[in-house]
N, C-alpha and C positions, 0 to 999 in steps of 0.2 A: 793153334788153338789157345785160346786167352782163358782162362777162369775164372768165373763172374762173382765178385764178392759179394752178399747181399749184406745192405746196412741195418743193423736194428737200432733200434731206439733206447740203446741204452745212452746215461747220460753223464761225463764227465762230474766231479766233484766241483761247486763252486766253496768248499766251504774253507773259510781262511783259516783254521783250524788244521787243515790236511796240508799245509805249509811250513817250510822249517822255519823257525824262530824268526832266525834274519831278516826272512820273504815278508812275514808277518809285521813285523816292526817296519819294516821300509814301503810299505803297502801300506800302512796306514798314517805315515809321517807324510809320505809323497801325498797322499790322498788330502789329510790336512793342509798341507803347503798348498796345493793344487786349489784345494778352498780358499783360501786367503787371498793367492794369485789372484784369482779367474773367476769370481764368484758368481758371473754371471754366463759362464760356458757350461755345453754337458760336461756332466761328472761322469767320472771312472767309477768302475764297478770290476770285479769278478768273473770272468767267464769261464774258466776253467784252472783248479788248483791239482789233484789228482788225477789222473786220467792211467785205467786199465792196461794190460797190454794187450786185451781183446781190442779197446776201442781205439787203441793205436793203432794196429793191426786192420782197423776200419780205414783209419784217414791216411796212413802208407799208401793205401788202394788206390784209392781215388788220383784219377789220372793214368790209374798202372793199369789193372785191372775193371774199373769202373769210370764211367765217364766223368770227366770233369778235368778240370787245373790241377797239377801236381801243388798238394799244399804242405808236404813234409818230407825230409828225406830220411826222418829216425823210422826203423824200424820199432818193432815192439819188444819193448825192455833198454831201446836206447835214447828213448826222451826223459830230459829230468821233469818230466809230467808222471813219468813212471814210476817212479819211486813213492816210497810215504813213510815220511814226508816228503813231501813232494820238492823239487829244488828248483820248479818253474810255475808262472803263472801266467796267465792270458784275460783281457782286459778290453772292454767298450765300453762304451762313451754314450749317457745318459741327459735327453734333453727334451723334460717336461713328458717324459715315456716314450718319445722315439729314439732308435739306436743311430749314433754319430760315427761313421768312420774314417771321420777326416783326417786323414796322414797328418795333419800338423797338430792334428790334437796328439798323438802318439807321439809326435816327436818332442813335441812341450813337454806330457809326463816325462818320455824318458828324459828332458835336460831336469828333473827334479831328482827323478831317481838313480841316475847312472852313478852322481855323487857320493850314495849308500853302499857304491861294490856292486851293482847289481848291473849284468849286463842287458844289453836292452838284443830284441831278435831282429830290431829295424836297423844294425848296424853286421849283418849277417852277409858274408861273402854270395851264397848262391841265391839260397831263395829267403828276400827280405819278409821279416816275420812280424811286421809292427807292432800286433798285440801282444808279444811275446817278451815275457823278462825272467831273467834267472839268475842263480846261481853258481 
């Protein structure tokens, strides 16, 4: 017998604000570089800075308990999405209002930000996390 988690619609924090200083500064220097580079690619955006340990506790599920692709192995209280401030961020890619998820766009920001100290999640041993960078 499996335990079926239901998801609510609660919604991660995009706000740069719920990021440690660091995150913040390198998220917007990358972001600027990234302008200058590429001025004519999607741009990076914010998709998640804080995140609950309810709504982690959401996305552990999935795959476990709930259908889908396993998309995390933190449980809740062990992603730095969990903390606040937060010591991770999560990031797509913005082109004319449709969402880009082209691995190489991911991998271009990370060659701007890895620089900063900042690890990227697309160089993650199990499960690669592209929009995923921390500290």
């Amino acid at each position: 017998y499996r335990q079926k988690t239901i998801i609510t619609k609660s919604m991660a924090s995009r706000d740069i604000y719920d990021l440690e200083k660091k995150l913040q500064d390198a998220f917007v220097e990358a972001k600027e570089k990234w302008a200058y580079l590429y001025p004519l690619r999607a741009v990076p955006f914010l998709t998640c800075t804080h995140r609950t340990n309810r709504e982690q506790e959401q996305l552990f599920a999935i795959g476990r308990t709930i259908p889908g692709k396993i998309v995390t192995n933190a449980k809740p209280g062990q992603s730095k999405h969990n903390s606040l401030p937060s010591k991770a961020f999560d990031i797509a890619f913005n082109l004319y209002g449709r969402i880009d998820w082209d691995p190489l766009l991911f991998k271009d920001f990370a060659d701007i930000i890895k620089p900063m100290g900042i690890t990227w999640g697309g160089d993650f041993k199990s499960i690669k996390d592209r929009p995923h960078f921390e500290i």
